[in-house]
MMTF fields as JSON, N, C-alpha, C and O atoms, coordinates in Angstrom:
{
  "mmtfVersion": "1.0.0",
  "mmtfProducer": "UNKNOWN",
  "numBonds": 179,
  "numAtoms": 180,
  "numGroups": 45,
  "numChains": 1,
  "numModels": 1,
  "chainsPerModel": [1],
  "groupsPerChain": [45],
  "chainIdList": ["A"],
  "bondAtomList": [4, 2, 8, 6, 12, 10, 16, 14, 20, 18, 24, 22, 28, 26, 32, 30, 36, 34, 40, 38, 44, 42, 48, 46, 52, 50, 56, 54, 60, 58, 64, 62, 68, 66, 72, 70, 76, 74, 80, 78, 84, 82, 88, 86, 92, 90, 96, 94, 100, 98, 104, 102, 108, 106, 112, 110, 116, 114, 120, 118, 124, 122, 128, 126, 132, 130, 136, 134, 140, 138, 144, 142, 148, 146, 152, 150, 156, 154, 160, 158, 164, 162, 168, 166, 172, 170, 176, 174],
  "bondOrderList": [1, 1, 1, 1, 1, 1, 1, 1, 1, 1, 1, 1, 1, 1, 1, 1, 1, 1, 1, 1, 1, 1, 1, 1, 1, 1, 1, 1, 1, 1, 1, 1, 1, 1, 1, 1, 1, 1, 1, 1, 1, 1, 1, 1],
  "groupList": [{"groupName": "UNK", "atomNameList": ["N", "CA", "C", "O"], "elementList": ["N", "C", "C", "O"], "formalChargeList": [0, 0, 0, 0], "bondAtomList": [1, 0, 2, 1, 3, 2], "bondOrderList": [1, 1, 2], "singleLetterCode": "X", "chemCompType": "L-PEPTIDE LINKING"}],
  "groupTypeList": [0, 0, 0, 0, 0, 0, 0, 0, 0, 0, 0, 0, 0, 0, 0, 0, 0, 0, 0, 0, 0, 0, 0, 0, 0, 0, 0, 0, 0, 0, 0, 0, 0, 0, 0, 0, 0, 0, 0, 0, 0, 0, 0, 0, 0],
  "groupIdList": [1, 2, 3, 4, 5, 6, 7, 8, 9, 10, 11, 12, 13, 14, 15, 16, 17, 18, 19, 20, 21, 22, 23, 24, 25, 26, 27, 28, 29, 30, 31, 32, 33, 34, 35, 36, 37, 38, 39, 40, 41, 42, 43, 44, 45],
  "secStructList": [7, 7, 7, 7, 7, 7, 7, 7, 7, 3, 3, 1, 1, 1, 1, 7, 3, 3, 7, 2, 2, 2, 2, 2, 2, 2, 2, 2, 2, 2, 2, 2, 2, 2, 2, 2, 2, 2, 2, 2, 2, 2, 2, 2, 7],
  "xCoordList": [9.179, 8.032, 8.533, 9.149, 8.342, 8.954, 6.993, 5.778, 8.477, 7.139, 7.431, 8.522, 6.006, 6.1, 6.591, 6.189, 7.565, 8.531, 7.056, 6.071, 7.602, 6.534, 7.347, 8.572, 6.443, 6.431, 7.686, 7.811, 8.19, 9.372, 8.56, 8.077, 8.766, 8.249, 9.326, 9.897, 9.299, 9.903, 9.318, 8.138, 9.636, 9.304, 9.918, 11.06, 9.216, 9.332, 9.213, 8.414, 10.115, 10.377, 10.047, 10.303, 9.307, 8.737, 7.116, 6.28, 6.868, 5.636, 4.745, 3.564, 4.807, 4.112, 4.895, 6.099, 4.576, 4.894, 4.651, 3.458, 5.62, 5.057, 5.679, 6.445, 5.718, 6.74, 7.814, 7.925, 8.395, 9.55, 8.989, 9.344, 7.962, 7.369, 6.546, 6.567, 5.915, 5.291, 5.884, 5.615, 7.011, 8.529, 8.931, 9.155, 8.904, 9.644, 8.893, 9.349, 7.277, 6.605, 6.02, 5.66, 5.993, 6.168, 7.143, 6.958, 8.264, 9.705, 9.41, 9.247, 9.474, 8.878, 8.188, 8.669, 6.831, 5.843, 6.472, 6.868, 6.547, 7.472, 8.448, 8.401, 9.49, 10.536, 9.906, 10.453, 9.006, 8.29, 7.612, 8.126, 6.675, 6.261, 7.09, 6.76, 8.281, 9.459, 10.26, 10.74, 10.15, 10.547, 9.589, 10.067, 8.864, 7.63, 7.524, 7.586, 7.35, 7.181, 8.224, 7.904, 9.853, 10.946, 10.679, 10.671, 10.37, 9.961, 9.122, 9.419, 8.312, 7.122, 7.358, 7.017, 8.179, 9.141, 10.572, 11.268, 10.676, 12.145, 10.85, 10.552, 9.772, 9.025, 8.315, 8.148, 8.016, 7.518, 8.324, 7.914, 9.456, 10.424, 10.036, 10.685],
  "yCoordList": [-10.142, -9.95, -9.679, -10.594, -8.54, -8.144, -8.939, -9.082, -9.212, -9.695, -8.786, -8.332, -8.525, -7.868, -8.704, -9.752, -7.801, -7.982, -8.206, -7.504, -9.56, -9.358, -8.248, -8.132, -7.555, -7.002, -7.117, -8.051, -6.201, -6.822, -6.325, -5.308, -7.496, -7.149, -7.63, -8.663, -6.253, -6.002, -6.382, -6.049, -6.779, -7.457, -5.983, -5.645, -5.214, -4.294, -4.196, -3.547, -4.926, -5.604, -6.509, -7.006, -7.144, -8.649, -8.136, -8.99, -7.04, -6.824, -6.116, -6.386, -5.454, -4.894, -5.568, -5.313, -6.233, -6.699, -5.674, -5.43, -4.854, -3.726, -3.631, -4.589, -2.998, -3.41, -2.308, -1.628, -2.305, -1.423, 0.449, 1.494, 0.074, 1.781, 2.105, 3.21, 1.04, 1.364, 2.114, 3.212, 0.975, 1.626, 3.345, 4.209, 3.332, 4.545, 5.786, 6.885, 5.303, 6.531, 6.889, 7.957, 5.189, 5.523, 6.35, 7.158, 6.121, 6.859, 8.636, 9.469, 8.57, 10.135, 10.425, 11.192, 9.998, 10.647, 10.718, 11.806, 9.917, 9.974, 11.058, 11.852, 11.139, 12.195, 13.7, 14.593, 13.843, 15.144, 15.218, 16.066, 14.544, 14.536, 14.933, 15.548, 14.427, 14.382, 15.957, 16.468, 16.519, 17.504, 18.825, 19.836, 18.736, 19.609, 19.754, 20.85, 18.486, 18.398, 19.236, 20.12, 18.967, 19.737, 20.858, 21.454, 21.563, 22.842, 23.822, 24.667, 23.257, 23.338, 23.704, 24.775, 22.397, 22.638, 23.787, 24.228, 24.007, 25.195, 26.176, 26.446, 26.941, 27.971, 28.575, 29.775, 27.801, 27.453, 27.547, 28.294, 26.915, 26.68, 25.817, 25.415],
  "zCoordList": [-13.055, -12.173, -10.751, -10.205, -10.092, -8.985, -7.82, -7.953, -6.566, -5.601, -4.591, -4.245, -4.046, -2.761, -1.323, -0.819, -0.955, 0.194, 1.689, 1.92, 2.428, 3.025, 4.477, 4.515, 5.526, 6.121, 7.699, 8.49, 7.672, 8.509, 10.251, 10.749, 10.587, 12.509, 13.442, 13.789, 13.679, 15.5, 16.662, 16.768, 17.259, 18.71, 19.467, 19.156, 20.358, 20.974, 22.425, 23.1, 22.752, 24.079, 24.317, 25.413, 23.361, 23.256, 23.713, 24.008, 23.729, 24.552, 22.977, 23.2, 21.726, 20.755, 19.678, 19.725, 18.881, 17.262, 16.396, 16.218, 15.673, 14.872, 13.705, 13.604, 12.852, 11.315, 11.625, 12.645, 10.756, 10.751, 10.603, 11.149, 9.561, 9.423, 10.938, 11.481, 11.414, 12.529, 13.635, 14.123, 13.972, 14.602, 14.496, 15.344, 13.467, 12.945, 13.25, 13.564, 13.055, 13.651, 14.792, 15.285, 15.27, 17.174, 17.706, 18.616, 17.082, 17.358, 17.486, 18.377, 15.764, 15.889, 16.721, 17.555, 16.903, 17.878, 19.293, 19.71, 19.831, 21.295, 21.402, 22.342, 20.315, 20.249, 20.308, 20.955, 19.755, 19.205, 20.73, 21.46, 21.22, 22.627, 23.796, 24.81, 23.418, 24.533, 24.749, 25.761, 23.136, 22.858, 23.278, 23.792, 23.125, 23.553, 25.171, 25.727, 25.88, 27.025, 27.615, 28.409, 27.187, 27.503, 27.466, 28.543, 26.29, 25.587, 27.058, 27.903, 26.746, 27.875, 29.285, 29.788, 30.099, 31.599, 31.411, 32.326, 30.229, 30.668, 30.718, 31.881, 29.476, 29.782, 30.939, 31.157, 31.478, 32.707, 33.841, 34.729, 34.026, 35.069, 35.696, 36.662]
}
């Protein structure tokens, strides 16, 4: 009988409690944001 793993939480500066998947797609999103924004300021100048 397999049990479900309970949920792993990050303390994110001590300021957001989030799980590990949460993490992961804050990450992405920020990166992708960060990337764009860049994108954006070279087109532009």
């Amino acid at each position: 009988m397999r049990r479900e793993r309970e949920p792993v939480w990050i303390k994110y500066y001590g300021l957001v409690p989030m799980t590990k998947r949460g993490y992961l797609i804050a990450l992405t999103v920020a990166g992708g944001t960060a990337v764009v924004f860049c994108l954006v300021a070279t087109v532009l100048g």
